[in-house]
C-alpha positions in Angstrom: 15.4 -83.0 -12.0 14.5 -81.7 -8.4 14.7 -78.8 -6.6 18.2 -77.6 -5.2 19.0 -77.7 -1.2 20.6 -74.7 0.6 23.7 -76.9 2.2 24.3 -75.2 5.7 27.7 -73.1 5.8 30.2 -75.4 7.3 32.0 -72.0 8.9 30.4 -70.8 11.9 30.7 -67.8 13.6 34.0 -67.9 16.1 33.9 -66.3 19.1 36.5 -63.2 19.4 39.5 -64.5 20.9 41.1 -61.2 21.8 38.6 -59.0 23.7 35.1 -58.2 22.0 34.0 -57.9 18.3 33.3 -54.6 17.9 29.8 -53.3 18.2 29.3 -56.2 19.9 28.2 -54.2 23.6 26.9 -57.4 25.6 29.8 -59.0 25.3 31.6 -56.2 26.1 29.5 -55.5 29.0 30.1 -58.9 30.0 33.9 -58.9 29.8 34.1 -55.8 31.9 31.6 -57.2 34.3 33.7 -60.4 34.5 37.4 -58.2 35.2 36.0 -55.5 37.1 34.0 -56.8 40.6 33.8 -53.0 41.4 31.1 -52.3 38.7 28.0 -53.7 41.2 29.0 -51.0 43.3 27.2 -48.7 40.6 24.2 -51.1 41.3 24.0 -50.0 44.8 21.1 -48.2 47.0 24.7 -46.5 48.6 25.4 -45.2 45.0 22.1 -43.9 44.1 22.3 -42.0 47.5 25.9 -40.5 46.6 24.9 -39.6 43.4 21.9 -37.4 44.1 23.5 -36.0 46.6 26.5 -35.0 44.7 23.7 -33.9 41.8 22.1 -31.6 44.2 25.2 -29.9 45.6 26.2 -29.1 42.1 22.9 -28.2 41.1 22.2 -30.2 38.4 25.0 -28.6 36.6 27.8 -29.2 34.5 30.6 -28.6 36.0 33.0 -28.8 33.2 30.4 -26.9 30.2 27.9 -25.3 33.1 25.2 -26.4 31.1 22.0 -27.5 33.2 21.4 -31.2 33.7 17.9 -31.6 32.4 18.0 -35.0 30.5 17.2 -38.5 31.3 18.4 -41.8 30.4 20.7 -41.4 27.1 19.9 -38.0 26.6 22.8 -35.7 25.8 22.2 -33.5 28.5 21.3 -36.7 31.0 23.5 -35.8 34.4 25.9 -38.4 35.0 28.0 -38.9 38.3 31.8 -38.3 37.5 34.5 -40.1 39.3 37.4 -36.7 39.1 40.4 -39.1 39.5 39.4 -42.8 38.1 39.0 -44.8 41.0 39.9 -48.3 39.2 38.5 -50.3 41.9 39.8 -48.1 44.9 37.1 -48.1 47.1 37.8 -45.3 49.1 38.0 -42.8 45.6 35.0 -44.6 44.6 32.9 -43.8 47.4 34.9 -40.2 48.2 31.8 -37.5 47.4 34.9 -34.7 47.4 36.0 -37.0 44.0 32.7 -36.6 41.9 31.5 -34.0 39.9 28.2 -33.8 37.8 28.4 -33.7 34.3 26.4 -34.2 31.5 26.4 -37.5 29.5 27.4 -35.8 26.3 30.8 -34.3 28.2 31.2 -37.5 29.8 31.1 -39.8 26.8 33.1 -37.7 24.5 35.8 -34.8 26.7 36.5 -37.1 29.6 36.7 -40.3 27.9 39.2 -39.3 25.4 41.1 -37.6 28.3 41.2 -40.8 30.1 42.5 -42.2 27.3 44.9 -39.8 26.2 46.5 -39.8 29.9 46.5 -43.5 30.3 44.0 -43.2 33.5 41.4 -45.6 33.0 
């Protein structure tokens, strides 16, 4: 008698069909990429201009905790450029300085988002 074969799975993997498998974050990148033109405007050299300027009028600080903006990248505490009324591909909110605010990636991720969604404003 011989040795025994792994037979390949006849299932594959399907691809999600409605939206993005969770945890799934390139794909989801991807999708919004693919239904939202407007995101490359956050890719801009006119973006990174706004955005440091709006960081040093508010000093580096939070304007919803007032906690200082030292962080980088992911960090918590990371400053993030905060669009006060969701622009939703508007360009003239989108580009309004008088419409962001400086805030720190952890009040960003967690109070705004879920007030987004709450309100229906994303």
């Amino acid at each position: 008698m011989g040795r025994l074969k792994t037979i390949a799975s006849p299932i594959k993997k399907m691809a999600p069909r409605l939206g993005y498998a969770s945890g799934d974050e390139k794909a989801r990148d991807k999708q919004r990429r693919d239904t939202q033109p407007w995101r490359s405007w956050y890719k801009t050299a006119r973006w990174q201009r706004l955005r440091e300027k709006v960081f040093t009028r508010d000093l580096y600080t939070c304007q919803r905790s007032g906690e200082i903006c030292a962080g980088r990248g992911n960090q918590p505490n990371a400053p993030v450029a905060n669009h006060k009324i969701p622009h939703n591909g508007d360009p003239v909110l989108f580009w309004d300085e008088s419409n962001i605010e400086t805030v720190t990636k952890r009040v960003h991720d967690s109070l705004i988002q879920s007030e987004e969604k709450r309100t229906g404003l994303r």
